[in-house]
N, C-alpha and C positions, 0 to 999 in steps of 0.2 A: 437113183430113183428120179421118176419127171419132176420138173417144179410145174404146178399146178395140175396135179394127178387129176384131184377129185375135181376142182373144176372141168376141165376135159373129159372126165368120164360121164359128169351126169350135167352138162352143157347139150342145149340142142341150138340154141342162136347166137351169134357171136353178132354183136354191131362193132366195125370197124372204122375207129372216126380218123378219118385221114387215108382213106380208102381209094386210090386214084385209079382214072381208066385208062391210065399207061399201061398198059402188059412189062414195059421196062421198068417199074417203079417197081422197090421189097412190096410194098401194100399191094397190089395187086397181085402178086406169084404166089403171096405167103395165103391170103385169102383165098387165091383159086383151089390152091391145094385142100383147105381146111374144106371147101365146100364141096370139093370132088369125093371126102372123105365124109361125108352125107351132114355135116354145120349147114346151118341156114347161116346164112350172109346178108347180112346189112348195110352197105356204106351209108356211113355219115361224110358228108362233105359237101361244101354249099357252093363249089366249084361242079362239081357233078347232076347230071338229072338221072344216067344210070350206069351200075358198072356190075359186071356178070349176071348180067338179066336180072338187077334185081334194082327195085325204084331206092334211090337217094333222096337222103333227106340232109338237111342244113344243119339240125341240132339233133343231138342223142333225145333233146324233149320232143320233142316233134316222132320220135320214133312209134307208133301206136299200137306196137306187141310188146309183150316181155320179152327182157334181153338178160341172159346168163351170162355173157361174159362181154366184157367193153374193152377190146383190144385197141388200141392208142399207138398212132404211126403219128405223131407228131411230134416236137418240139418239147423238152420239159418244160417250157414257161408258161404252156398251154393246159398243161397237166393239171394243175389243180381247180381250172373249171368244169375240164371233161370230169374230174371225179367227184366235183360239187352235182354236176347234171346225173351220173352213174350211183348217188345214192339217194337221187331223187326218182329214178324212175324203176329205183329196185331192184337196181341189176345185183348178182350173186359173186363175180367179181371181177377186176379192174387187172387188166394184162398190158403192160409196159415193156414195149418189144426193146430189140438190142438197142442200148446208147442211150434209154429213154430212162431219166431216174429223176424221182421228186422224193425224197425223204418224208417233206412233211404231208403231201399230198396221200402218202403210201399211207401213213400214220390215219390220217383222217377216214380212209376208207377201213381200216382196221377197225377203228371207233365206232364205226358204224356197219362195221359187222360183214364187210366184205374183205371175200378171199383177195391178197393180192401177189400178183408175180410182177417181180420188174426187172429190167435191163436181161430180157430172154424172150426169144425167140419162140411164140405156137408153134411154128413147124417144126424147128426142131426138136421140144419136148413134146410134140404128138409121137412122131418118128422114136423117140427115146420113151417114149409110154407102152407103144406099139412090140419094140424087140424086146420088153419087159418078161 
């Protein structure tokens, strides 16, 4: 079965903090794909003003829609402010792509009532949701 089933089923926005306009970068291939597959796409990243036609912003606070799921292409030492920011603005839950792991950060967002996946890939458990 996918790991984060039901986040991906009932997700329409995904902000992706660490979301670069490399076309060579995992963040952007793994992104383009989620949003060809009808996600709204958000970059977070204070390096960017836009990346797949869609406006950037510096901090997940700054983002001013609801965000379902906060997929994280960064560093684990960064991880546990993106998920101090990801349960301050309500997001449903915190996606920690491959390599990406915080124990206690995961914890935290648990605590506070969000779904989390860590150390895995969206695209690939969409793809793996998909041939379900």
């Amino acid at each position: 079965m996918a790991l984060g089933k039901s986040a991906l089923k009932n997700a329409k926005t995904i902000a992706v903090v660490g979301l670069s306009g490399s076309p060579f970068r995992p963040s952007h291939g793994v992104s383009e794909y989620m949003q060809a597959m009808g996600y709204r796409i958000i970059p977070v990243n204070p390096m960017e003003s836009e990346v797949l036609g869609e406006k950037a912003y510096a901090t997940l606070d700054e983002v001013p829609e609801p965000v379902d799921i906060v997929n994280i292409f960064r560093q684990p030492q960064f991880v546990p402010d993106i998920v101090d920011a990801a349960i301050r603005i309500g997001a449903k839950c915190v996606w920690m792509q491959e390599d990406v792991v915080h124990h206690e950060a995961a914890a935290k967002a648990r605590a506070a009532g969000l779904e989390v996946v860590m150390d895995a890939c969206i695209l690939k458990e969409h793809r793996a949701m998909a041939r379900e």
